[in-house]
N, C-alpha and C positions, 0 to 999 in steps of 0.2 A: 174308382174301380170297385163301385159297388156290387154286390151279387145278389141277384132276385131274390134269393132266397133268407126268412129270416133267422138271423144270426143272435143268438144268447146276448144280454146286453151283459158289459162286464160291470162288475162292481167292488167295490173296495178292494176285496181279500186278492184278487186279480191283482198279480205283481208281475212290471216288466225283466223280460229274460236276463237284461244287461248289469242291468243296478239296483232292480229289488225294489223301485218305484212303484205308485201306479200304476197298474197300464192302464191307459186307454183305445190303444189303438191293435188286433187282433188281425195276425197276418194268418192267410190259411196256404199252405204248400200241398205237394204232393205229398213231400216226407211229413207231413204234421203241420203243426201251430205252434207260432210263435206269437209272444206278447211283449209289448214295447210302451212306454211312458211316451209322452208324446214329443219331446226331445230323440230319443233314439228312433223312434220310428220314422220320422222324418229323416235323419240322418243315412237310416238303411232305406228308403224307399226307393232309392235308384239303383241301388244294387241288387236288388231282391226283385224289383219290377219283370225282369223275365221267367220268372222262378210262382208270381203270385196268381192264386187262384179267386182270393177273394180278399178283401184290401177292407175291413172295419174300421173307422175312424170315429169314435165317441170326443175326440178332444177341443167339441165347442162346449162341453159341460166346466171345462175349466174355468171360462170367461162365466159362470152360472154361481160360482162358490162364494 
């Protein structure tokens, strides 16, 4: 659920909302953004899927390190 439009790539200092991980993965909502390591963002992507406006996923760079 990609959005046309482009989206800031994250990079390191970018840490997920849950556990202070990486993130890689950039949810956008109505109420704001949230950021997720690519563990919890996967874990929340079904619960947050009604809620998402734009869905960033960077976590093939994982498989790149």
């Amino acid at each position: 659920m990609e959005d046309i439009r482009e989206v800031e790539k994250l990079v390191a200092s970018d840490r997920c909302d849950v556990c202070g991980a990486q993130a890689y993965i950039r949810v956008q909502l109505d109420s704001g953004e949230l950021l997720f390591c690519a563990h919890h963002g996967n874990a929340n992507k079904e619960k947050l899927q009604p809620l998402i406006i734009n869905w960033h996923d960077q976590s093939e760079e994982l498989n790149q390190k």
